[in-house]
C-alpha positions in Angstrom: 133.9 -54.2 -156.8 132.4 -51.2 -159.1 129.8 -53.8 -160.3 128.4 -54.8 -156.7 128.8 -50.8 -155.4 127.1 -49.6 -158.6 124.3 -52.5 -158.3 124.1 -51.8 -154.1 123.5 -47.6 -155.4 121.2 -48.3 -158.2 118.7 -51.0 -155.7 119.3 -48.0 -152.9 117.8 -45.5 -155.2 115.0 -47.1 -156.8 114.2 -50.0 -155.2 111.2 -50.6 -157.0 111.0 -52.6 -160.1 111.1 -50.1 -163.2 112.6 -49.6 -166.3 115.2 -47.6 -166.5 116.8 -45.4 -169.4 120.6 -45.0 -170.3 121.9 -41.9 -171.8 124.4 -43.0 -174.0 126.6 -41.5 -175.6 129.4 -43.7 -176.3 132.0 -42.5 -174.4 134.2 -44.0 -171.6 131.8 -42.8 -169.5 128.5 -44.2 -170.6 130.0 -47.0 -171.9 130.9 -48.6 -168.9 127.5 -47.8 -167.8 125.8 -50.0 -170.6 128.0 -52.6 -169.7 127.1 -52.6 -165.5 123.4 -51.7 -166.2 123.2 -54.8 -168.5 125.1 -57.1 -165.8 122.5 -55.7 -163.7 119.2 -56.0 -165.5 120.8 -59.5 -165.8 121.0 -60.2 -162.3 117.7 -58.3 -161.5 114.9 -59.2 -164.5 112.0 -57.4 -162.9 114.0 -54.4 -163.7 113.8 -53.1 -167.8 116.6 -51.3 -169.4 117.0 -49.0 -172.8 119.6 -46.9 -174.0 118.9 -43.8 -176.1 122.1 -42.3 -178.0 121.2 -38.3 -179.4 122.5 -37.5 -182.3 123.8 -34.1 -182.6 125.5 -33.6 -185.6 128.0 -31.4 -184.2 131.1 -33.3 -185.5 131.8 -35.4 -188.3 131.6 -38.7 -186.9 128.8 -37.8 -185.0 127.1 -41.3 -187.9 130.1 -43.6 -186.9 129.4 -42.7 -183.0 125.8 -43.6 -183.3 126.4 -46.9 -185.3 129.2 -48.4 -182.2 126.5 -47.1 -179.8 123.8 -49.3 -181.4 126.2 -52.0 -182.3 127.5 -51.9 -178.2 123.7 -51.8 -176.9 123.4 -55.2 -179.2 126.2 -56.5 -177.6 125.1 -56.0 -174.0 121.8 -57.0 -174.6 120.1 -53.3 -174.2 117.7 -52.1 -176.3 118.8 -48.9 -178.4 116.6 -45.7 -179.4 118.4 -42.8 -180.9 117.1 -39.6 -181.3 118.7 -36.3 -184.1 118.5 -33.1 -182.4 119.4 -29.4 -183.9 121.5 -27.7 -181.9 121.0 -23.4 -181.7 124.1 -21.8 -182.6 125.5 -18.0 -182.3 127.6 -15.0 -180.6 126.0 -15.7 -177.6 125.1 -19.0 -176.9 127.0 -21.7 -175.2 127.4 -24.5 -177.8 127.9 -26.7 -174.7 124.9 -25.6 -173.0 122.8 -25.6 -176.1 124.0 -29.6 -176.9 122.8 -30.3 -173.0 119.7 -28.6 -173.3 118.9 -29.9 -176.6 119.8 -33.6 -175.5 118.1 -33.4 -172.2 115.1 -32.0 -174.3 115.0 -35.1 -176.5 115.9 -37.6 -173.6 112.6 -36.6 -171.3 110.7 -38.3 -173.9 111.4 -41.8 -173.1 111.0 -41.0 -169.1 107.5 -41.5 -167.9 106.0 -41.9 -164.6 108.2 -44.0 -162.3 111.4 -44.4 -164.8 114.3 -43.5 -164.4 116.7 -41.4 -166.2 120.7 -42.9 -165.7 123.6 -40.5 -167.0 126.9 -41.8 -166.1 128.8 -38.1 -164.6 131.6 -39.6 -161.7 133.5 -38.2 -159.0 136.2 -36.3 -161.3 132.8 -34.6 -163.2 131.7 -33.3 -159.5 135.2 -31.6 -158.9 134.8 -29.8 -162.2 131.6 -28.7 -161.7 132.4 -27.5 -158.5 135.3 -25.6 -159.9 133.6 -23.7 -161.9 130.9 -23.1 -159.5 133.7 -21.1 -157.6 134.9 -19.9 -160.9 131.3 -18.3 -161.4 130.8 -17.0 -157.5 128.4 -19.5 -156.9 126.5 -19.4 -153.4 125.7 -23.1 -152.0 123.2 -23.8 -154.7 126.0 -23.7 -157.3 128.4 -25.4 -155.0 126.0 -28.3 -154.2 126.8 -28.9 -158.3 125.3 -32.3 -159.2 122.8 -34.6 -157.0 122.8 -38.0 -156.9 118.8 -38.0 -157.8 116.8 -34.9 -158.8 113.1 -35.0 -160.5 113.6 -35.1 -164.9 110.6 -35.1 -167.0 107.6 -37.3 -165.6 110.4 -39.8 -163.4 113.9 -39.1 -161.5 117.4 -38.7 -162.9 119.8 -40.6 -161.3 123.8 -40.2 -161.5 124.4 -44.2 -159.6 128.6 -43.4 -160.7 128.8 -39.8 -159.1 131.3 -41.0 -156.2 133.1 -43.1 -158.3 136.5 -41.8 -160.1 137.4 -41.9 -163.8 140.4 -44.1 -163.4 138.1 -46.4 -161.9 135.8 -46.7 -164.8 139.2 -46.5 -167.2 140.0 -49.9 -165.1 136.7 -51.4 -164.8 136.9 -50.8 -169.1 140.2 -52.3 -169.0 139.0 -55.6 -167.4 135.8 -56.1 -169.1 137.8 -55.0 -172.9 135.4 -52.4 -173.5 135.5 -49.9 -176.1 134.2 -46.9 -176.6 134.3 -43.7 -178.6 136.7 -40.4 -178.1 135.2 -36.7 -178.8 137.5 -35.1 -180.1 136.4 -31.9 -179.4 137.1 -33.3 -175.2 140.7 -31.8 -176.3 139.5 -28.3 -177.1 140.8 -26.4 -174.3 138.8 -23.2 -175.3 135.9 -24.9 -173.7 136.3 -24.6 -169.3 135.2 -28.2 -168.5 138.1 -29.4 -170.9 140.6 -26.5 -169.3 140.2 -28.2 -165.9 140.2 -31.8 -166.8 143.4 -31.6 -169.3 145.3 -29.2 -167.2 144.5 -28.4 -163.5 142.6 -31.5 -162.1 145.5 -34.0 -162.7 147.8 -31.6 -160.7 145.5 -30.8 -157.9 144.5 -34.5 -157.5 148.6 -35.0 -157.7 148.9 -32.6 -154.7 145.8 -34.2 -152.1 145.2 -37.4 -153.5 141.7 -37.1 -151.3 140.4 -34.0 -153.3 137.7 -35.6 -155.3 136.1 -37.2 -151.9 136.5 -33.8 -149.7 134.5 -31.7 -152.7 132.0 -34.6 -153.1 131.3 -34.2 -149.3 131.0 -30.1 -149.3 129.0 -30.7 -152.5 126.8 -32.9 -150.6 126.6 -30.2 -147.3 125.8 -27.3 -149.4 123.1 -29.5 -151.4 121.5 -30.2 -147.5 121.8 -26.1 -147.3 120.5 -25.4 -150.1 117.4 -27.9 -149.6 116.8 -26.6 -145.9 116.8 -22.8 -147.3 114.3 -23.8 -149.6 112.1 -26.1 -147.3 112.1 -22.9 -145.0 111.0 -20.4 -147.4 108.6 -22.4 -149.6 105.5 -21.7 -147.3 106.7 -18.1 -147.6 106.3 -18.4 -151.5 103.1 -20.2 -151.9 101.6 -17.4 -149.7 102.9 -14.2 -151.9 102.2 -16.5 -154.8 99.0 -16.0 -157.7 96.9 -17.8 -159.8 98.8 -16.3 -162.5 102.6 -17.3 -161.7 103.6 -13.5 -160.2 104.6 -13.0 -156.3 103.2 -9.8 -154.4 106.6 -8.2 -153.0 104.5 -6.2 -150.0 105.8 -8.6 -147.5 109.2 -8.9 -148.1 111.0 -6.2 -145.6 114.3 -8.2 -145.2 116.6 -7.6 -148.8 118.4 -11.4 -148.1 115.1 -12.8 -148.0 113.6 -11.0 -150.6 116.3 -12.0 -153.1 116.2 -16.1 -151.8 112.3 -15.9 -152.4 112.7 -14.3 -155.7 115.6 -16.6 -157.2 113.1 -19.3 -155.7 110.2 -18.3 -157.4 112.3 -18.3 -160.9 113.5 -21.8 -160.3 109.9 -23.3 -159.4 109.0 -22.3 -163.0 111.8 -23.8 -164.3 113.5 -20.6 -165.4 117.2 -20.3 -165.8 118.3 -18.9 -162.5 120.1 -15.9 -162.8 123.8 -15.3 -161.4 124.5 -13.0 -158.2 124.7 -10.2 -160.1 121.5 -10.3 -162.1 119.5 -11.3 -159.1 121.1 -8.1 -157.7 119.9 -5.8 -160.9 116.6 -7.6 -160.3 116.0 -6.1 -157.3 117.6 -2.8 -156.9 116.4 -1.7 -160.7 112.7 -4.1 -160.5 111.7 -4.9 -156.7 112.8 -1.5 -155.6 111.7 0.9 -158.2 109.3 3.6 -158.0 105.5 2.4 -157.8 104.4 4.4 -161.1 107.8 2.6 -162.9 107.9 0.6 -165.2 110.9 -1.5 -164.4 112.4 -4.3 -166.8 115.4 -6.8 -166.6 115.8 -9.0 -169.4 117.6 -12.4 -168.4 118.0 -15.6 -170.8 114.6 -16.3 -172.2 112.7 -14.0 -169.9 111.8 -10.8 -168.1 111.4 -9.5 -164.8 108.8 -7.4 -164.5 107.1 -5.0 -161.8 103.2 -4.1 -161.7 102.0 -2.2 -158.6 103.5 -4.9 -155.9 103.8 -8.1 -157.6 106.7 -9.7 -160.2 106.2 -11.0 -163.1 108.1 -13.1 -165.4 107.3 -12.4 -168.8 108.3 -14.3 -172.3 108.9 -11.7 -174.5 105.9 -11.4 -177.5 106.1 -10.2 -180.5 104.1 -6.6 -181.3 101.1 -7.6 -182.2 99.6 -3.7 -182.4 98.8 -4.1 -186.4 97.1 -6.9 -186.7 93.9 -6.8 -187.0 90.8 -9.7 -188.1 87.3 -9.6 -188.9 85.2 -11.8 -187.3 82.3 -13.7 -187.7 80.0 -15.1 -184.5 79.7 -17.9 -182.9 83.3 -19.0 -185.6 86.8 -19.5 -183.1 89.0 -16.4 -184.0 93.0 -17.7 -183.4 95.1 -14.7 -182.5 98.7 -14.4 -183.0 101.5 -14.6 -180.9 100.3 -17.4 -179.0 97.2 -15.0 -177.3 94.9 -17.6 -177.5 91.9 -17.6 -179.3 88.9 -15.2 -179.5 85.2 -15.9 -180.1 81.7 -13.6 -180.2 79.7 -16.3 -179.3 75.9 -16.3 -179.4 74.7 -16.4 -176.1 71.5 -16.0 -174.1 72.2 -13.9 -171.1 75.5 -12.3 -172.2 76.3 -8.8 -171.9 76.6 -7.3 -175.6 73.9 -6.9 -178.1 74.5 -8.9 -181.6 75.5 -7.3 -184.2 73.2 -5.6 -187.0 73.0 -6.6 -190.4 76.3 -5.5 -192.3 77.6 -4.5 -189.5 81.8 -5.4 -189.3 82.7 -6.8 -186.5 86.8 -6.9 -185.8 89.5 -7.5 -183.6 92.5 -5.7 -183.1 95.1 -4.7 -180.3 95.9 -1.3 -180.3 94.1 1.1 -178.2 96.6 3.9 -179.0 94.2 7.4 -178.7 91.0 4.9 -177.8 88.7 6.5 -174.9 85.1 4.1 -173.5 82.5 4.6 -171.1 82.2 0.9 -169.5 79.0 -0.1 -168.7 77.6 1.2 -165.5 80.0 3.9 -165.2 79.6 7.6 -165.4 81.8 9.3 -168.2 84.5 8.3 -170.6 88.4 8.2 -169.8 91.2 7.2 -172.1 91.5 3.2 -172.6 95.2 3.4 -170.6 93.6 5.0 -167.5 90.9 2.1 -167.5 93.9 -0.2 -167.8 95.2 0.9 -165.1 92.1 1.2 -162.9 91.7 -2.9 -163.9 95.0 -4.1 -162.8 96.4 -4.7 -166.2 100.3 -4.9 -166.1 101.6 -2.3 -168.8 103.1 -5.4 -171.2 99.9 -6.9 -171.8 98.0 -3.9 -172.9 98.7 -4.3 -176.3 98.0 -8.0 -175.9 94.7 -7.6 -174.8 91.4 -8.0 -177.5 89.7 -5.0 -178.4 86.3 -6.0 -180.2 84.8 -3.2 -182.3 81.6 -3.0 -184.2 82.3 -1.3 -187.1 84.2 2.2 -185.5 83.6 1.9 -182.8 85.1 0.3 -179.6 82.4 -2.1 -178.0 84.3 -4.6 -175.6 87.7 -5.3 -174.0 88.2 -8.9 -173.7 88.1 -10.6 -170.3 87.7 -6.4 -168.5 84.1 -4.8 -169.8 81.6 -3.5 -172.3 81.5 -0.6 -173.9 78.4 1.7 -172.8 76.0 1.5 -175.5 76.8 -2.0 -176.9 75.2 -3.9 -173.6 72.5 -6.4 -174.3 72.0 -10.0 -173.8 72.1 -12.0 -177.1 76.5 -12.4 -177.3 79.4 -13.0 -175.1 83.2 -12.2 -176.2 85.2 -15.2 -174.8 88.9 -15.4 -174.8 90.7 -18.4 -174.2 94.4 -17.4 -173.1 96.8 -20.5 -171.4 99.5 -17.5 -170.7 97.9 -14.0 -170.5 101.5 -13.4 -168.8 
């Protein structure tokens, strides 16, 4: 029975021929996943099939684990990749969020176009995530917890076991003389997950023997919310949306929309999505500050920032205001900080002159006290009222090139040329992939 309603799910959600890639990790879980997706590619040959096991090293028989996988994926006819990943610890980070992110990380290199990534969560998984969805305060995108087929890497993830319970898979194990590994860290209560599998699943499932399935289906209605919510303001987004990955906030006048669009906009660039209560700091302390603010909310990763009417989420850089490089034409400058790289390139019909004999020519980033006349412009003014003038957020003002000829200011990268230092023999080009 599991084998043909595993086998009728898998054909349902990719029906065409592909290969398809097992995360495995070797527990109960997974295991009986190798065994149906090898029955499977059996019964179906146009379809490929490999495991990959990632190796964690978080406990001591972390080696052991990856041998039985290897050995099991033999066995079953599958063939086995396995992958070592570091896992970031500290105060603040969730070692169980870090392992998932890590092994996620190291899995999306064996999905390309077309493949499939299988990961064997089940019906008793579902009820746990949606528990602590609720736990959390989670609206319906938290409470539509885990769909059967989202997009991973450069294919799909698919979870083909997700209405199916554990004690079926225990059987189906049972049957088949399967065996497979035990973590023992799954007895660690400290962690949530293992809270509400050891100790208040088994006596809510006791109570309404139909819990699993009743979740499952509110998971499933708040997943079609969720998608219509989004389907209805995407147009919205793509038309406050720029070039540069900010959204202009002029339009917004309703506060509910305003905070969909915005926790919208973060998950479209695949930024962690922050909780109710961030997304409220966000915009009472960002959307809504003064114009001449300037606002800042530092989430996980990222911040939300505010110029003039548009948001901005910025990865933190590191100060870059001492550094400082001499330069020689027409020769690639790299800059640090991942700011790109810099060049004075020799270049009929640019707009500076070349430099004279002996004359230094450097970069640098601060323009603390720094005052220029651009070109075709009457009078000086001081280098932060220029920014301003030329749209330049506050963050990336100290990001931004300053080219001098010996003392003396003679270009801001990618905004103007200094008064003075105009002529046609050089161009200053900066190639930047995330000037945000």
């Amino acid at each position: 029975m599991l084998f043909t309603h595993f086998s009728d799910t898998l054909l349902r959600l990719c029906p065409q021929p592909s290969q398809l890639v097992l995360a495995l990790s070797g527990g109960l879980d997974s295991r009986v996943l190798l065994h149906l997706l090898s029955r499977f590619v059996q019964k179906y040959p146009h379809y490929q099939s490999i495991a990959v096991h990632v190796h964690h090293g978080l406990s001591p028989n972390a080696d052991r684990w990856l041998a039985q996988c290897a050995a099991w994926a033999k066995k079953d006819g599958v063939t086995f990749h396995w992958e070592r990943v570091s896992v970031p610890s500290g105060n603040r980070i969730s070692l169980e969020q870090a392992a998932r992110e890590a092994r996620y990380d190291a899995l999306a290199g064996y999905v390309q176009s077309q493949e499939y990534l299988l990961t064997a969560q089940h019906a008793d998984d579902q009820l746990e995530t949606v528990l602590l969805a609720l736990k959390r305060g989670s609206g319906p995108a938290g409470l539509a917890a885990m769909p059967e087929v989202k997009p991973f890497a450069n294919g799909l993830h698919l979870r083909p076991l997700l209405d199916v319970s554990r004690a079926e898979l225990q059987a189906y194990a049972n049957e088949h003389h399967l065996d497979w590994v035990d973590d023992e860290s799954n007895q660690d209560r400290r962690f949530d997950r293992n809270f509400l599998r050891l100790d208040i699943v088994p006596a809510l499932t006791s109570r309404w023997p139909g819990l699993r399935q009743a979740v499952a289906r509110s998971a499933a209605l708040c997943g079609e919310q969720q998608s219509l919510l989004e389907s209805l303001l995407t147009d919205k987004l793509h038309q406050m949306s720029a070039p540069d990955g900010s959204i202009d906030l002029s339009t917004v006048t309703d506060e509910k929309q305003g905070r969909a669009l915005v926790r919208l906009w973060l998950q479209h660039q695949n930024l962690s999505v922050p909780s109710k209560a961030q997304l409220e700091q966000i915009w009472q302390a960002v959307c809504l500050a003064r114009e001449d603010a300037n606002p800042c909310v530092s989430l996980s990763g990222y911040d939300i920032r505010r110029f003039q009417s548009r948001l901005y989420a910025v990865r933190p850089r590191q100060d870059v205001t001492e550094w400082r490089r001499e330069i020689t034409p027409d020769i690639p400058c790299p800059l640090p900080a991942s700011l790109g790289v810099i060049t004075l390139s020799s270049l009929s019909g640019g707009h500076l002159r070349s430099p004279e004999p002996g004359e230094r020519v450097w970069v640098t980033f601060d323009p603390s006290g720094l005052q220029a006349q651009p070109l075709g412009r009457a009078g000086s003014r001081k280098l932060k009222k220029l920014f301003q003038e030329y749209g330049v957020p506050s963050w990336r003002r100290r990001q931004t090139p300053l080219l001098f000829y010996g003392d003396k200011l003679a270009a801001v990268a990618g905004l103007f040329v200094v008064e003075g230092f105009e002529g046609n023999e050089c161009e200053l080009v900066w190639k930047c992939d995330h000037l945000h």
